[in-house]
C-alpha positions in Angstrom: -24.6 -37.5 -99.9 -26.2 -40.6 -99.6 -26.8 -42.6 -96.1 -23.6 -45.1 -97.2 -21.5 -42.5 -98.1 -22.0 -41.0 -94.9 -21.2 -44.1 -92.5 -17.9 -44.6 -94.5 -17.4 -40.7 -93.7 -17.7 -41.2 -89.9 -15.5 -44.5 -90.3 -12.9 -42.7 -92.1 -13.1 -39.5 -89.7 -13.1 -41.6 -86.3 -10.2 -42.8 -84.1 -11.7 -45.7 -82.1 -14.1 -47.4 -83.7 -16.4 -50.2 -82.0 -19.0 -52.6 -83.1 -21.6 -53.9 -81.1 -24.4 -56.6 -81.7 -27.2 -57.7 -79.4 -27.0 -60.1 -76.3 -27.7 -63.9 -77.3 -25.6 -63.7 -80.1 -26.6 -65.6 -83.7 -25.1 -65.5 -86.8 -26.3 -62.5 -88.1 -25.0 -60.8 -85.3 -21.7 -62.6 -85.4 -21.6 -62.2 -89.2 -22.3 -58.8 -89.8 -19.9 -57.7 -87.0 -17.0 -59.5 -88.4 -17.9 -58.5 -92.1 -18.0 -54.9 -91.0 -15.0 -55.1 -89.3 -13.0 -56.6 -91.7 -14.7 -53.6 -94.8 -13.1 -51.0 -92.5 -10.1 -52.6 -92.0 -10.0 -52.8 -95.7 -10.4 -48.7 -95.5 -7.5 -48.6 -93.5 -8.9 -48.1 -90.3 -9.1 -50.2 -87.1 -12.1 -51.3 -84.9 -12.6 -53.7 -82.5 -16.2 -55.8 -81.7 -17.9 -55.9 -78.3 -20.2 -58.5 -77.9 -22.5 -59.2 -74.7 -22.2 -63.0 -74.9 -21.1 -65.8 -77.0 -22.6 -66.8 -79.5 -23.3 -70.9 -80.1 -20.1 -73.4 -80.7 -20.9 -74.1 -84.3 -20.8 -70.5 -85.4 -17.1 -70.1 -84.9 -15.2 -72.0 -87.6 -13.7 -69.1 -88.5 -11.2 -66.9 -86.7 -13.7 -65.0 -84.0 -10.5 -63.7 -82.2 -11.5 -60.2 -82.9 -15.0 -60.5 -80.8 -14.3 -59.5 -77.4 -17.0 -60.2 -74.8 -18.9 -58.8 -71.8 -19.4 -61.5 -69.6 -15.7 -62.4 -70.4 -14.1 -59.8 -70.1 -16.1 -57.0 -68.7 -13.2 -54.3 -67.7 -12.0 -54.4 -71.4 -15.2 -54.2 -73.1 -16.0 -51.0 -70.4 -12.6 -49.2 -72.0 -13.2 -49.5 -75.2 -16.8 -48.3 -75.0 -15.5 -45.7 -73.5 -13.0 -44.8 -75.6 -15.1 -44.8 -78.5 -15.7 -42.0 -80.8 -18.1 -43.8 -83.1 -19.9 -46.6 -82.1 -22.3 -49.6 -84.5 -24.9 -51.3 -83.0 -26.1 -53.7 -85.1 -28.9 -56.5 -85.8 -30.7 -54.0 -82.8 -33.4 -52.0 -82.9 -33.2 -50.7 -79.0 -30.6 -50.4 -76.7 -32.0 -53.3 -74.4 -31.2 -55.7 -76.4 -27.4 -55.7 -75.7 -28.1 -56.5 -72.1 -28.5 -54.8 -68.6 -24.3 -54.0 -68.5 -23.6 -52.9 -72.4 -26.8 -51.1 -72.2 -25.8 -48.7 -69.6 -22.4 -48.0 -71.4 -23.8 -47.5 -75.0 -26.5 -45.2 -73.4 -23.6 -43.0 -71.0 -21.4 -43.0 -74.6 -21.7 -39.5 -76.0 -20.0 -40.1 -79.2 -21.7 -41.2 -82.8 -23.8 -43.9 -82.8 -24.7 -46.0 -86.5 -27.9 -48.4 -86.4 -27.5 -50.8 -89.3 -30.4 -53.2 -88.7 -33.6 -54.9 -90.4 -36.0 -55.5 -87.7 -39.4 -53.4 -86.7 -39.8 -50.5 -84.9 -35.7 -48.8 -84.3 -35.7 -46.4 -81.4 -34.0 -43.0 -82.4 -31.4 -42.9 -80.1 -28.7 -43.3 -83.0 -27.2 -40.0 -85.0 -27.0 -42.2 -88.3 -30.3 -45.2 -88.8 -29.7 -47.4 -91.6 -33.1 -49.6 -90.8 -34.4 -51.7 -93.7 -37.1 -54.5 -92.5 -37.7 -55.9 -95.8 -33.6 -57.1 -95.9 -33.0 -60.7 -94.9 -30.5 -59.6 -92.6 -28.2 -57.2 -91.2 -25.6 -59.1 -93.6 -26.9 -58.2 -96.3 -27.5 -54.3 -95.5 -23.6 -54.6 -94.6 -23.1 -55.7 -98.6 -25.6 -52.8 -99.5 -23.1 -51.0 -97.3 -20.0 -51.6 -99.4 -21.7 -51.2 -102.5 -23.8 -48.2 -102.1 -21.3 -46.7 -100.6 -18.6 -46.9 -103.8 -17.0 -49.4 -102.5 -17.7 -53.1 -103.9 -14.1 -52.8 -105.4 -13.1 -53.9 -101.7 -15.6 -56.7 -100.9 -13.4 -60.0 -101.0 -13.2 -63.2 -99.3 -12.4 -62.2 -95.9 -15.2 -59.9 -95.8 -17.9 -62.0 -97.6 -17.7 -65.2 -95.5 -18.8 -63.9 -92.6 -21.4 -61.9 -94.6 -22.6 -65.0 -96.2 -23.0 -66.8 -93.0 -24.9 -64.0 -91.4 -27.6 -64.4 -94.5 -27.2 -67.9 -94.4 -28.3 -68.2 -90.8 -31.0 -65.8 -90.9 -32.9 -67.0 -93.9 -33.1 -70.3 -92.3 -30.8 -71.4 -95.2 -32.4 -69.5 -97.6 -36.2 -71.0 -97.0 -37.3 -67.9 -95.5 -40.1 -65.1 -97.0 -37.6 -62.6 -96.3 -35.5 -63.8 -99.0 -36.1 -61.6 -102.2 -34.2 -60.6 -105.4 -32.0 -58.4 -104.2 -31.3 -61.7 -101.6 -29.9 -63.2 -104.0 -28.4 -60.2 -106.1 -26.0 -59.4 -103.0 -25.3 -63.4 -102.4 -24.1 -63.3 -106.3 -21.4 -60.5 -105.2 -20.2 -62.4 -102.4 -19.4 -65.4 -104.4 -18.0 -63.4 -107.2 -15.5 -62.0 -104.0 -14.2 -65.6 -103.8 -16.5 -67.2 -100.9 -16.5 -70.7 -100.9 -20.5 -71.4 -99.8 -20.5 -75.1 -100.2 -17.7 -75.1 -97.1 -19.4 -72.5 -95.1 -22.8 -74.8 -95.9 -20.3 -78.1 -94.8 -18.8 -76.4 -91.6 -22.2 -75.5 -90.5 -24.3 -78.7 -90.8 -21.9 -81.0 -90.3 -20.4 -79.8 -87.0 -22.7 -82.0 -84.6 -21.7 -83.3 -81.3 -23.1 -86.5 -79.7 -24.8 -84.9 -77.3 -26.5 -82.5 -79.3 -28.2 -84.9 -81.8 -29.2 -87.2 -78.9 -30.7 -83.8 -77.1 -33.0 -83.7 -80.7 -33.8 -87.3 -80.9 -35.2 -87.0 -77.4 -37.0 -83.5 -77.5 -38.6 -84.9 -80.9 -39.8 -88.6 -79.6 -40.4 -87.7 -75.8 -41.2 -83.9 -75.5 -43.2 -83.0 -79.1 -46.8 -81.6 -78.1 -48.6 -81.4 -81.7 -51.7 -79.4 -81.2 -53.3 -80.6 -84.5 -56.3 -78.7 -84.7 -53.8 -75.3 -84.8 -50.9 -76.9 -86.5 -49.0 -76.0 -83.5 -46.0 -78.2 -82.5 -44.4 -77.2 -78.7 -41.2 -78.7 -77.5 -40.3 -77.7 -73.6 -37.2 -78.6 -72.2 -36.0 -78.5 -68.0 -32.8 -77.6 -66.8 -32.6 -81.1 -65.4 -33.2 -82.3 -69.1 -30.9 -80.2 -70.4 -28.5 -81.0 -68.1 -28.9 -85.0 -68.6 -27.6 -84.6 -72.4 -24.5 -82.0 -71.6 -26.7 -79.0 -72.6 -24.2 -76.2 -74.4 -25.4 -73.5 -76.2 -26.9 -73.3 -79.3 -27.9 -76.9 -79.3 -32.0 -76.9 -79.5 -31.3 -73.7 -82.3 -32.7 -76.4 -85.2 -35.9 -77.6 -83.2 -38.2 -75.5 -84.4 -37.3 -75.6 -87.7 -37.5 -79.3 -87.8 -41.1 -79.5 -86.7 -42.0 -76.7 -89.5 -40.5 -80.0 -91.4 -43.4 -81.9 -90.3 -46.3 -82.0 -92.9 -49.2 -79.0 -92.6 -47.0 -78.0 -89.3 -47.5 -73.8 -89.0 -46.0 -72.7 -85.9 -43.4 -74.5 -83.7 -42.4 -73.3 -80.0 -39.6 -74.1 -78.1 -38.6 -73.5 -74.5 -35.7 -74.0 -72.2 -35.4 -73.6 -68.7 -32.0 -71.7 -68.6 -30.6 -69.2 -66.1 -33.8 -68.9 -63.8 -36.3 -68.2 -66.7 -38.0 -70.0 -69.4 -35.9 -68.8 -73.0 -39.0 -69.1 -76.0 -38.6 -69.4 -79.7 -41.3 -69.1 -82.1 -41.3 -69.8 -85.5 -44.1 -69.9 -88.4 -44.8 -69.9 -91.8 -47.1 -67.3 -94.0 -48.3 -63.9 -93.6 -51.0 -65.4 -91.7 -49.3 -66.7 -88.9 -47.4 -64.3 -87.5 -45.9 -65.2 -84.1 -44.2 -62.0 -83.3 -47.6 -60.6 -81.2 -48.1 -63.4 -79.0 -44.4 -62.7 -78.2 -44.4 -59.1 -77.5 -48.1 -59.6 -75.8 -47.3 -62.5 -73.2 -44.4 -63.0 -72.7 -41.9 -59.9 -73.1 -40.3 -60.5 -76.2 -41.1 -59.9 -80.1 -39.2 -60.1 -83.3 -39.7 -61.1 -86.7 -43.3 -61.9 -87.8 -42.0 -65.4 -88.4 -39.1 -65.5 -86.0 -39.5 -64.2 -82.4 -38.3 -65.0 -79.2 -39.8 -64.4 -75.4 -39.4 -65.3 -72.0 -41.7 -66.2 -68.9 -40.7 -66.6 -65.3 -43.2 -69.2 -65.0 -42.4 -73.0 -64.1 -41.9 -75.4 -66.9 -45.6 -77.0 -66.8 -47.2 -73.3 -66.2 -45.9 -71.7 -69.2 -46.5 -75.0 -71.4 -50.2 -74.8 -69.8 -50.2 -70.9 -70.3 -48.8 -71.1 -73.9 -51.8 -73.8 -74.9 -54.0 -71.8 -73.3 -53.0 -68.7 -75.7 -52.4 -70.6 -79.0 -56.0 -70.8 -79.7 -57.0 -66.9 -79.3 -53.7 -66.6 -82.2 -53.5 -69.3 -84.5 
């Protein structure tokens, strides 16, 4: 039996099903819990998703109802991890990564655990691993789920949006080097299930606030460091900054990607000051430019070699000074 016909064993044999993503919660996280959820409740089962957090505004034009979450409502999410008998944890490599309080009850859990994931390095503490680091995205190893498994038959609309915003997201809208032929093979499926893209694509861009695009316009013209000699671009943010332009989450998500926009541009880094600690993101383009070691190295964090984020208790001006201190020795 292969490794697809076994999850949909477990989901068909279990009781109490949950489904769990990591803390800081994107699309892919957001997209391949809800398309998961909706495949097994397409077997006939029932689950229900646990997240730690919410994830940004934007990503919910769609009924997230289902997603219940920690720092919401912490004595439900405690019963139903408790009650599991078989528990996903996906878009995760390592139990950390769901946060100090889901951590401790996905560890103390002593029924099945299923790891559907494409990033480096997955710890073993799952009975059933499903790692693939050359997918694009946990999304897309969800499809490979329902396929592999004997089961495309099922794959409709309800379960392929979410699906396709998962990819979507996590191929920077397709732009990506993790994008591949079989990228596009399982994207074909989706749209063959009835999934409008060009609305998903519509509800996604064109869902700006004020606030947020005047955030951009200032991080670009006042706060873009270009360090031209690396073809490093750093934008740092304060709290008070934040603050000053109704800061909600998920609203600096597009910085980095629009200084990769800016011609010859490699590497683009990010920081906020949120909740005590400086939040990083690192982006890149090429093999040769990988930003996921200076993450795990410096400043507690890793990821993707062209998507990684970090963190640094330093000041604002002391990590800027320590990050242009490091870029040299990396890029």
């Amino acid at each position: 039996m292969n490794i697809y016909k076994q999850i949909v064993t477990e989901i068909l044999a279990a009781s109490h099903i949950v489904i769990t993503a990591h803390k800081s919660a994107d699309g892919d996280s957001v997209g391949s819990s809800l398309g998961l959820l909706n495949f097994i409740e397409k077997l006939g089962k029932k689950a229900v998703v646990c997240h730690p957090d919410k994830a940004p505004d934007f990503l919910y034009f769609f009924d997230s109802s289902a997603i219940l979450l920690m720092d919401e409502n912490p004595e439900e999410v405690t019963l139903q991890m408790q009650k599991a008998d078989l528990i996903f944890c996906l878009d995760y490599n390592a139990t950390y990564r769901l946060g100090e309080e889901m951590q401790v009850l996905l560890e103390a859990a002593s029924c099945k655990k299923i790891m559907i994931d494409h990033h480096l390095n997955p710890e073993e503490f799952p009975t059933l691993t499903l790692s693939e680091t050359t997918a694009s995205s946990t999304s897309q190893l969800i499809v490979d789920l329902i396929e592999h498994s004997g089961n495309l038959a099922l794959l409709d609309e309800k379960i392929g949006k979410p699906l396709y915003l998962g990819i979507l997201t996590d191929t920077g809208s397709f732009r990506f080097n993790s994008v591949k032929p079989r990228t596009h093979e399982v994207l074909a499926k989706i749209l063959a299930a009835g999934v409008q893209h060009h609305l998903i694509h519509e509800q996604l861009s064109d869902n700006n606030t004020e606030s947020r695009l005047r955030l951009q316009g200032y991080a670009m013209s006042e706060k873009l460091e270009i360090l031209y000699e690396n073809k490093v671009g750093i934008i740092s943010l304060s709290k008070e900054e934040l603050a000053k332009f109704k800061y909600v989450k998920g609203d600096t998500d597009s910085l980095a990607n629009t200084i990769l926009s800016i011609r010859d541009m490699k590497v683009a880094i990010v920081f906020t000051e949120r909740d005590g600690i400086m939040k990083i993101s690192f982006r890149s383009k090429g093999a040769e430019n990988p930003v996921n070691v200076l993450a795990k190295e410096h400043f507690n964090g890793g990821g993707h070699a062209n998507a990684s984020g970090g963190m640094s208790d330093l000041s604002v001006i002391e990590t800027l000074e320590k990050i242009k201190r490091l870029i040299p020795l990396y890029f």
